[in-house]
Structure formats: structure tokens, C-alpha cells
N, C-alpha and C positions, 0 to 999 in steps of 0.2 A: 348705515355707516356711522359709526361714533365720532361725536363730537373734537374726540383726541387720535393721533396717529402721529407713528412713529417715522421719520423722513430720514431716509438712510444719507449719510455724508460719505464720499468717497473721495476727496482729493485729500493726497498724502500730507498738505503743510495744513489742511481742515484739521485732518485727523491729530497730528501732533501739537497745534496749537491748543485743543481741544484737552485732551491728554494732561500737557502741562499744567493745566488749572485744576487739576485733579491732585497733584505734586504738593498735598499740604496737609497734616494732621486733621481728621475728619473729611479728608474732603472726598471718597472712594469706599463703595461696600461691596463683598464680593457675594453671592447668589452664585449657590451650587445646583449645577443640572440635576436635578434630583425633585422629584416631588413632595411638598409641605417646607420645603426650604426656605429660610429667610433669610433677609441680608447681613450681613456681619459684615463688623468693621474692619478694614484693612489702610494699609496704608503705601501708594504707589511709592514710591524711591527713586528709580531709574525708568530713563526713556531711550531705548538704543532701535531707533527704527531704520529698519522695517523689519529688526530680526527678534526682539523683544523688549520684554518689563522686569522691572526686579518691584515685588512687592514685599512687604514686612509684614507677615504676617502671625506676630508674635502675640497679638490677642485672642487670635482664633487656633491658636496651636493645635487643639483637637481633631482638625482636618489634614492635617498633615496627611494621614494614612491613604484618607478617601482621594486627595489630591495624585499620591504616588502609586493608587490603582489606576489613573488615566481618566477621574471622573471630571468633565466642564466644567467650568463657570464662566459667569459674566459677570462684568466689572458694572456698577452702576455711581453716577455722581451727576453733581450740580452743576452746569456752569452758567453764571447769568440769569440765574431763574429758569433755566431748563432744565431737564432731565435727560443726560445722555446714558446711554448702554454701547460695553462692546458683546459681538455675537461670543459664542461660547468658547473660549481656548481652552487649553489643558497648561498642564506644569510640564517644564520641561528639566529645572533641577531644584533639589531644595538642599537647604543646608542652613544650619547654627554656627553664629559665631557670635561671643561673646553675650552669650544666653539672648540672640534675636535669633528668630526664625525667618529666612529671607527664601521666598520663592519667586525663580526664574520662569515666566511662562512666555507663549506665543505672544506673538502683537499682535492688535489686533486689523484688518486690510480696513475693515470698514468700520461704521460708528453709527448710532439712531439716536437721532433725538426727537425728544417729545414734541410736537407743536401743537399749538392752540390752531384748530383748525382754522375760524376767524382770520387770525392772525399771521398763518404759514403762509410767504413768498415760494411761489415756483419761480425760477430764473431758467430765460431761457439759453441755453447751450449754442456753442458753434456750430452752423447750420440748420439752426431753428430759426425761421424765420416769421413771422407774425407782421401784419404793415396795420398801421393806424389812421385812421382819420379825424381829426380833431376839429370840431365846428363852433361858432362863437356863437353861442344859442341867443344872447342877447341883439345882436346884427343880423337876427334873421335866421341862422343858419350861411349866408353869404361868405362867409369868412374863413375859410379852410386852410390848414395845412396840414399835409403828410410826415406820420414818422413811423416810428420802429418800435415794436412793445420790447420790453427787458424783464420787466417778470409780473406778477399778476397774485392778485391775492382776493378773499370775498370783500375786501374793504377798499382795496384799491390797486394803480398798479404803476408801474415807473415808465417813463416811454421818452424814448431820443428823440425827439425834435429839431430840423436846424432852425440857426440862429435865428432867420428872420420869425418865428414862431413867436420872437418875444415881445411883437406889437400886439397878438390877438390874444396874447395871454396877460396882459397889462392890461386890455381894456374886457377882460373876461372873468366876471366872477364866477359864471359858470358855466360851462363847455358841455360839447355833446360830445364821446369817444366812439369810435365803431371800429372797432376791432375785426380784421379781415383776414381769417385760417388760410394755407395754404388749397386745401381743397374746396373754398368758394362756401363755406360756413363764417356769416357775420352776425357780427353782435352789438349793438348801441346800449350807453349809458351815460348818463348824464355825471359828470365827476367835477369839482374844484380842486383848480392847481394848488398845488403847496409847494415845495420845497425846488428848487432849480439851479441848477449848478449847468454853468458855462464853460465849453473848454473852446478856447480862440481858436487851436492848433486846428481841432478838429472842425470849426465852424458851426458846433451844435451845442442844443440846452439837453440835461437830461435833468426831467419835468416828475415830480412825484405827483398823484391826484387822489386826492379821496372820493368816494364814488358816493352819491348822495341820491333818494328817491328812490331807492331799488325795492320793485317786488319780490314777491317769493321765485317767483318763476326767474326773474333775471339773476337771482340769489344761488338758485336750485343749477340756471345754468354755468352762472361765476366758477361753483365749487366742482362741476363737471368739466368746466376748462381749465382750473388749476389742476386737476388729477391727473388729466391725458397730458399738461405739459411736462408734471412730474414724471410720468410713465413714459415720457416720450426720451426726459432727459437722463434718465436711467441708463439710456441704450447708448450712453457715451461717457466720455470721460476715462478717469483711472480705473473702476471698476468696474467697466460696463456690462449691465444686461443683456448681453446678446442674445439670447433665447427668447429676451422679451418681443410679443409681436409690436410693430408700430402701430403708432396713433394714427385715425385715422384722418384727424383732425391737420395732421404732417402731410399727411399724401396729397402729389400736387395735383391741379386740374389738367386735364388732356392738352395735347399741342393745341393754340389757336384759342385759349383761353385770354380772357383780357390782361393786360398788364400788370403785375405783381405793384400792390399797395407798398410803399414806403417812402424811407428819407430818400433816397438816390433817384426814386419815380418821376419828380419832376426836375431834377438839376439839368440843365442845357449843357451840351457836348457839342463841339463844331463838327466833328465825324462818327457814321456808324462805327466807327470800329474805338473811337474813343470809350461810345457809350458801352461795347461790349467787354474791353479792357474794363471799366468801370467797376461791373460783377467782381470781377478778380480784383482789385481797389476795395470794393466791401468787402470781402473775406479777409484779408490781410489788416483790415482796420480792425475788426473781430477778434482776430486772431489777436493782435497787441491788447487790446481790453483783455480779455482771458489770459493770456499771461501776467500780466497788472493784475489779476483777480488771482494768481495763485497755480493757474494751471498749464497746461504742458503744450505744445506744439500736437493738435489734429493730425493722425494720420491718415484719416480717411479723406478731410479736407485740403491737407497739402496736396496729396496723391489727385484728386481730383482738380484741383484748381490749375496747377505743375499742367496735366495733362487738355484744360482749357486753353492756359497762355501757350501751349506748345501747338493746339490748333491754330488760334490764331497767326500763333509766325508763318507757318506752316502755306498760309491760306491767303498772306499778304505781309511781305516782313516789314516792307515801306512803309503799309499804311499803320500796322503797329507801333513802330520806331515814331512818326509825330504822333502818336493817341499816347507814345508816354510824356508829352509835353503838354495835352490836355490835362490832365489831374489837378488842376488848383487848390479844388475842394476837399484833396485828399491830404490828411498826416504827412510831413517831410519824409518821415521813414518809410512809407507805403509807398511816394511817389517815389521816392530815390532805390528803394526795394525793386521795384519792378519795371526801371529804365534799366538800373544792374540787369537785370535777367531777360530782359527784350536785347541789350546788347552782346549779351555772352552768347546770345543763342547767334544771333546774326552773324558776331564775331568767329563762333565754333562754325558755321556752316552745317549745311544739314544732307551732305550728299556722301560721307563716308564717316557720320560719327552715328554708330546706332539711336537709335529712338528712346530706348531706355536710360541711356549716359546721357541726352540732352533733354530727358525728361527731368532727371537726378538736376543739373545745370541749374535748370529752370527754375525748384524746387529751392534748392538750396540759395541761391542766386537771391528769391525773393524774399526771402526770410531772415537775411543775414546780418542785418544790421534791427532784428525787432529786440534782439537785449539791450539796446540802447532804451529804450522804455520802459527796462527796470531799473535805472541809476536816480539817483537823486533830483527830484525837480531842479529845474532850471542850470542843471551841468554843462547840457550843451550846448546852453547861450550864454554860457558863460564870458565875461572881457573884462580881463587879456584872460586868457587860456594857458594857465601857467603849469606846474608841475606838479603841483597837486592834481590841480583837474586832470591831466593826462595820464596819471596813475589811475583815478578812480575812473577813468573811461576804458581802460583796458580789462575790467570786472564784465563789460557788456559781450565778450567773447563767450565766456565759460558762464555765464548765466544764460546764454544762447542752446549752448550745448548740451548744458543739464534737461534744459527743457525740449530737445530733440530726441529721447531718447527711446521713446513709444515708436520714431518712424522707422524701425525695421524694415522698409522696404525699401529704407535710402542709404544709396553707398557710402560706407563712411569713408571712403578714402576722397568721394564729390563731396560728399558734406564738409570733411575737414580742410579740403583746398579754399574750395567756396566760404567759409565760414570763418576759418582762423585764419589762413594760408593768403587769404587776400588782405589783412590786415600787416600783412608782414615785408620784408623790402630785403634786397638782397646782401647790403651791407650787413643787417644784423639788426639796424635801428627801430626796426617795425614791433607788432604786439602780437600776439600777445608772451610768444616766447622767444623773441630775438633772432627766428631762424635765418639763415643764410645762404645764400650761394645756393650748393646743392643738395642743401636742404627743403628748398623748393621745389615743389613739381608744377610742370608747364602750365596746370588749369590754377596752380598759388599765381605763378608769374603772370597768364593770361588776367583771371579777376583782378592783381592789384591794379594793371593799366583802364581796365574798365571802370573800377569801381572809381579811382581817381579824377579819371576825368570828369564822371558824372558830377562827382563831388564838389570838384572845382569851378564846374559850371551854374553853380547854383551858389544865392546870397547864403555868406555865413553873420556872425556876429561882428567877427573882430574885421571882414572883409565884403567888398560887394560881388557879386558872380564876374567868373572871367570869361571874355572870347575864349572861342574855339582855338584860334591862332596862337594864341599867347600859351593855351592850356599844353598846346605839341610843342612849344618853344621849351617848357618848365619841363616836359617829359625825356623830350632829344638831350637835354642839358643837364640830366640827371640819370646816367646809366648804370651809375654806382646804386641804385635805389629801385631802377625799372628795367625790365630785361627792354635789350633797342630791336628786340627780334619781333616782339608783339609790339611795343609802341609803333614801329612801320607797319606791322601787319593791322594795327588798328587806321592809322591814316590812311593808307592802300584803302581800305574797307568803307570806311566812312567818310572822306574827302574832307577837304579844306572848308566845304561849306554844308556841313552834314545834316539830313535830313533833319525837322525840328530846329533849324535856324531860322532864326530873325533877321532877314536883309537885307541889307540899302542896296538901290538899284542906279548906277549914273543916270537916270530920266529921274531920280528923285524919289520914286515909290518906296515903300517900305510893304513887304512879302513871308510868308513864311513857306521855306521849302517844303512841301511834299513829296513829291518826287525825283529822282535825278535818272539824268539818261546814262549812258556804259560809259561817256566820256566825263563822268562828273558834273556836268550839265545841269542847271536845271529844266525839267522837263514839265513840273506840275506847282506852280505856286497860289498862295491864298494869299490877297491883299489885304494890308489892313493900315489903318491909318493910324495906331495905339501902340505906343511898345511897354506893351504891356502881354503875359501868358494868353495864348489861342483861345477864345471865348465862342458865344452864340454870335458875336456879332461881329465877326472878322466877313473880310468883303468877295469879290469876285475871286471866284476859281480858274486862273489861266493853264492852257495846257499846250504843249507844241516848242517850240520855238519861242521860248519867254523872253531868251534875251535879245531879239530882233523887236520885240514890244518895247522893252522896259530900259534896255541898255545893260549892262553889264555887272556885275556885281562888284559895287565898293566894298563894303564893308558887313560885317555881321554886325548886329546890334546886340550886347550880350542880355539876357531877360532871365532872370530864374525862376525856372516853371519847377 
């Protein structure tokens, strides 16, 4: 294997931004499919993607003829000190005007650029997972914390870390890594930290390292685990390989294998079913980084993930409904993403709406607010929140959209309720296109009282989270804006003290409901002395007849989890 290789790019804003740097006197030569051929100069003009190029090819007039037999070529150019290539197109018009010679050809899907092999990042893709173990070689090895690889090169490689990682890596000038394959293939190397970027939202560092000490043999297997990731990540994206066989390095171990390596591996959960919502929690934080990175809504991992959260409700809706109030640790948009979508499904019922519509639900449900994470840093803590802001917040719909458009297997008539339809109010006042009345359909009017409430019940900038009480006051009091057909059907459903409340009890205690009995009751509470979001360390679990213990319920305590 040579030193140099060509790394195919396939996301569509890669390929055009690539493209446009091409868009400059000298900057493009074109190479005819033809043998002993060399490059000539041309010059790109126009970028009309994804249907084509206008080049100028007014210096190499001589090919005119060869071009209007149907013969390839590839474009070749610089960008960066690279060398990119697109694969072979043909012309599809040519013509003179004003003695230039301007040829219309194919765009190109894909793009290759050169890499220094040394130097090539494989990055790993949505649903590639890799977990890390990073040790503080100087303390021994004693000193551990778990993360997540990002991508991987023979020099070094990037890896998420949470936050608290930044005590072992401050007294760490050199670390041991052991990289942990999905099928039980590990790998140790000694690397120093570099470069480290924090995000509060998310709670984690992402940690560059340069890998120092390396034999041949850890060298020899470095550049065999950057290959199977690139090959691995081939079989996804905008252009995927699907004939490519998988890596094997992907394949997971048998049932009853040990605990998958990573960041989420050790965070404490008050309940099973929090920590298995959690999984769904990592995909959807995934998911936001890859759109932040330029790409599209997973349809293989919507599809899959849609049909986990749908197990879960399915399997226990109660104990679902409080594990969306564990998530601390997760993104605002991920934990409000998928309380949306735990409550639509509960709210829709699951005994005459087929499996398919409440899978769609689910699907769309969770996802619907992740274009919020392509708008401008810090918009949405923005204070006051005035009219500017609420113009450039209504971009996070149809930036949503664009990037749904791979999921062909999801309705758009769910998609577009769930997605635009919930942003919108009956009067007219809503976003993104002012719809009204009976412009809405039942699952627009069901999500806006969903999504609202969630919304309200959680601290903003300019506000602190409201009661539950207060949040049906603001909804009954506003029917110009909320159908009062679901607002009751949501109170009916979920009661005056809805599961995932925080609540003062006349003996004093402070609980968070679990379960509630057919009367609205509660039936199952967790005590806790902190009002503060459901943790590892909340207290006794009562069950029975709570309020014959505890006394009666005062008051919710509002908390924004």
C-alpha cells in the first residue's frame, strides 16, 4: 500500500465548498479519459448543484470535438495543499459566445482527495462506535476515565471525554489510550494531550492527542485501524457504499458480552429504564454533532432508534415518562426532543393508532427541534428575546427539513405536522408559515400542546421553569392559540400532578412521582431531600398507598430537568 491514497468525500456542502475554491484563474485542469492525456488548463465558472458546471474552456478549444463524441474527463485542482479530483463526467452542452468557448458538463456526486497517509483523519460516522480508555500513566495507571474516539489517524486521534477528564488530563503529560472495537479488538498507546475544547451544554471536553513511542507493529496496526474505519464509513452517508462488505472491526460481540467502553458507561441513572432511554439520548446527541458537521438526518438510525423509543413505551410508558426527566447530562434539545416524543406517543395512545404512524410520531417527534443547533451561537439564550431573534429562530424549521430528506421511509404528512405544524398556533401567530385554523391537522394541534408544555416546564433565559398548574392555567386561557380539545385531552392523560413531578407532601417530604394509580393517585414515589433533577442519589422508593404515609400532596416543586 503506497504511502499516498485517494479518500473519496461524499457530503454534498463537502463537495461544493471544495468546488468553489476551484472558481479562480488557474485554479482547475481538465484530464481526458483517454490514454497518454495530460492536464490542460481550464477554467470552472459556474456551480449549479447537483445538476452541473459551466467551464471555460477557451484555452483548450481543440477538444471541443472529443468532448461532443461523449469522451470523460476529470477535473483536477488544489485546495489547501491538497489535491482533489472529480470521477469522470462528460459535456453535456457546449457553445461560443463572444469568442469564449463555455462547456456545460455533469456535477460531479463525489470528490477524492489526495491524503498524506501519515496525516489522513478517518472520522467516525453516525453509528460507529469505538469507546476509549484513557489512564494517567504518571499515577500509576490508577487514574481512568472513559470516552468516545471521533476519528483516528497514524499520528494521533481526537476523543470526547466528559468534563470531569480535565483533572487527569491537567496533571497528565502523558496518558495511556486503549481503544476498545466494537467486536472485543483492543489497542493501547501512549499519546500527550493537545488541543481541548469544552462544551458546558454537552458536559464534555473534545481532547486532540498526539501518540508518542509507537513501534512498527502499533504503526503497522494504527494504519490497519484507520482503513477499516474509512471502509467502514464508506457504507454511510450521502453516498454510501452499500455493496461494501462491513468491517469487521464494527461487528458487535454476542449477547452477554461485557459493557460497551464509553462516555455514557459510567454516568449514574436513578432507573433501568433511564439508563436504556439514555442509548436513545446518545444517538440524537450524534445526530446534532453531524448536522453541525454538515450532514443530513441518518435514516437507517432514525428508523432504528423511532423503533427502540417505541419499544420502550410500549414495554412500560410510566417508567419511560420519569427516565425523560433523568437526562441532565444530556443537550437541552435532546432532553426536550425526546420528552416531546415519550409524551406524543403516550398522549396518541397505542390501541387503535397503527405501529407504523406512532413509529413516524416517535421519529419525528425526537428530532424536531435539532435545527435549532444550526442557528447562531448563543440565539437561544438570547435576553430579551426580541424580534430580531425570533425571525432568525424561525430558519431552525426548514434547516430541519432540508436535512430530513434521505428519510424516505417517514410520512411526510408526520413529518410535517410534527416538525413545522407544531411550531404553529391557530390564530396565525405561529412559525414557520403563519398557518391557521384549519390549516392545521389534529397531530399540528396535538404536538403544539405537547411541545409547549414541555417547553414551559423547563428554565429559559429570560424565565425560570413553571408548575405544571400554572403551565394548564396559560393553556385553558389561551384557546385562540391552543386547540381546548387536546389541552383537556392532555390534562385528562397526564393529571394535575404528572408523572416526573417534584412534590411537597402535607407531612413535609419532598418525592418525585413515579407512578400514579387510575384515580390520579400516587401509587409509586422516590424521596428525595434536593430539589434539584432525579440523580444516583435520590432516596427511598415507596409503593401502595403513599398518601396514607406522607399526607397529601401540597404543592409541585417546579425543577427543570
Amino acid at each position: 500500500m503506497g504511502q499516498d491514497e485517494f479518500i473519496r468525500v461524499g457530503s454534498p456542502t463537502e463537495i461544493e465548498a471544495l468546488l468553489e475554491q476551484l472558481i479562480q484563474p488557474g485554479g482547475a485542469s481538465l484530464l481526458l479519459e483517454k490514454t497518454g492525456s495530460t492536464p490542460l488548463p481550464v477554467v470552472v465558472m459556474e456551480l449549479s448543484a447537483p445538476e452541473s458546471m459551466v467551464l471555460d474552456i477557451t484555452a483548450v478549444r481543440e477538444i471541443v470535438g472529443e468532448l461532443k463524441r461523449g469522451i470523460g474527463f476529470q477535473l483536477l485542482g488544489q485546495v489547501q495543499g491538497k489535491m482533489i479530483r472529480t470521477p469522470f463526467v462528460k459535456s453535456l452542452q457546449i457553445e461560443t459566445q463572444e469568442g469564449r468557448v463555455r462547456c456545460q458538463c455533469e456535477y460531479p456526486h463525489y470528490l477524492e482527495e489526495l491524503q498524506r497517509r501519515e496525516a489522513f483523519r478517518a472520522r467516525l460516522r453516525l453509528g460507529m462506535e469505538v469507546g476509549a480508555i484513557v489512564r494517567g500513566i504518571e499515577a500509576g495507571g490508577d487514574a481512568t476515565v472513559q470516552g468516545d474516539l471521533k476519528d483516528l489517524s497514524q499520528q494521533g486521534c481526537q476523543l470526547e471525554l466528559p468534563s470531569s477528564a480535565a483533572t487527569l488530563l491537567a496533571e497528565a503529560a502523558l496518558v495511556e489510550i486503549e481503544l476498545c472495537f466494537p467486536n472485543g479488538t483492543r489497542f493501547s498507546v501512549q499519546a500527550a494531550p493537545r488541543h481541548k475544547v469544552a462544551d458546558s451544554d454537552r458536559q464534555t471536553l473534545r481532547v486532540g492527542f498526539h501518540f508518542e513511542n509507537c513501534s512498527a507493529e502499533q504503526e503497522r496496526k494504527l494504519w490497519f485501524f484507520v482503513r477499516e474505519i474509512e471502509r467502514e464509513s464508506s457504507r454511510y452517508g450521502e453516498e454510501a457504499d452499500v455493496g461494501r462488505l462491513p468491517s469487521t472491526l464494527f461487528q458487535s460481540q454476542s449477547v452477554g458480552a461485557a459493557a460497551p467502553v464509553g462516555r455514557r458507561n459510567l454516568l449514574a441513572y436513578p432507573t433501568p429504564m433511564a439508563r436504556r432511554l439514555a442509548r436513545v439520548a446518545g444517538y440524537l446527541d450524534a445526530q446534532l454533532l453531524e448536522l453541525q458537521q454538515g450532514d443530513g438526518i441518518d435514516p437507517v438510525q432514525l428508523s432504528r432508534h423511532a423503533d427502540m423509543l417505541l419499544q420502550l413505551a410500549e414495554e412500560d410508558i410510566e417508567a419511560l415518562l420519569f427516565a425523560t426527566r433523568c437526562l441532565g447530562q444530556e443537550p437541552l434539545l435532546v432532553r426536550h426532543g425526546l420528552s416531546v416524543a415519550v409524551h406524543v406517543l403516550a398522549l396518541a395512545g397505542s390501541g387503535s393508532v397503527p405501529r407504523d404512524v406512532r413509529k413516524a410520531l416517535a421519529a419525528s417527534a425526537m428530532v424536531h427541534d435539532l435545527g435549532k443547533g444550526l442557528l447562531p451561537p448563543g440565539l437561544l439564550s438570547a435576553s430579551p428575546f426580541g424580534p430580531d431573534e425570533y425571525a432568525s429562530l424561525k430558519a431552525h424549521v426548514e434547516l430541519l427539513v432540508q436535512r430530513l430528506e434521505r428519510c424516505q421511509w417517514l410520512s411526510v404528512n408526520i413529518m410535517r405536522a410534527m416538525v413545522t405544524g407544531i411550531n404553529e398556533r391557530l390564530d396565525g401567530s405561529g412559525y414557520p408559515a403563519g398557518n391557521e385554523g384549519d390549516d392545521l391537522s389534529e397531530l399540528a394541534r396535538m404536538g403544539a400542546v405537547v411541545d409547549v408544555v414541555d417547553a414551559m416546564r423547563r428554565d429559559r433565559a429570560d424565565r425560570p421553569a413553571w408548575r405544571i398548574d400554572a403551565v394548564y392555567r396559560h393553556l385553558l386561557k389561551s384557546p385562540q392559540q391552543f386547540d381546548p380539545r387536546w389541552v383537556k385531552r392532555y390534562v385528562q392523560r397526564f393529571g394535575l400532578r404528572p408523572v416526573g413531578s417534584l412534590v411537597r407532601f402535607s407531612g413535609g417530604a419532598l418525592g418525585w412521582i413515579q407512578r400514579l394509580d387510575q384515580q390520579g393517585k400516587p401509587f409509586q414515589v422516590q424521596l428525595t431531600e434536593e430539589v434539584s433533577p432525579p440523580g444516583e442519589a435520590v432516596g427511598e422508593i415507596m409503593r401502595g398507598d403513599v398518601t396514607a404515609r406522607l399526607g397529601e400532596m401540597v404543592e409541585e416543586v417546579a425543577v427543570s430537568t
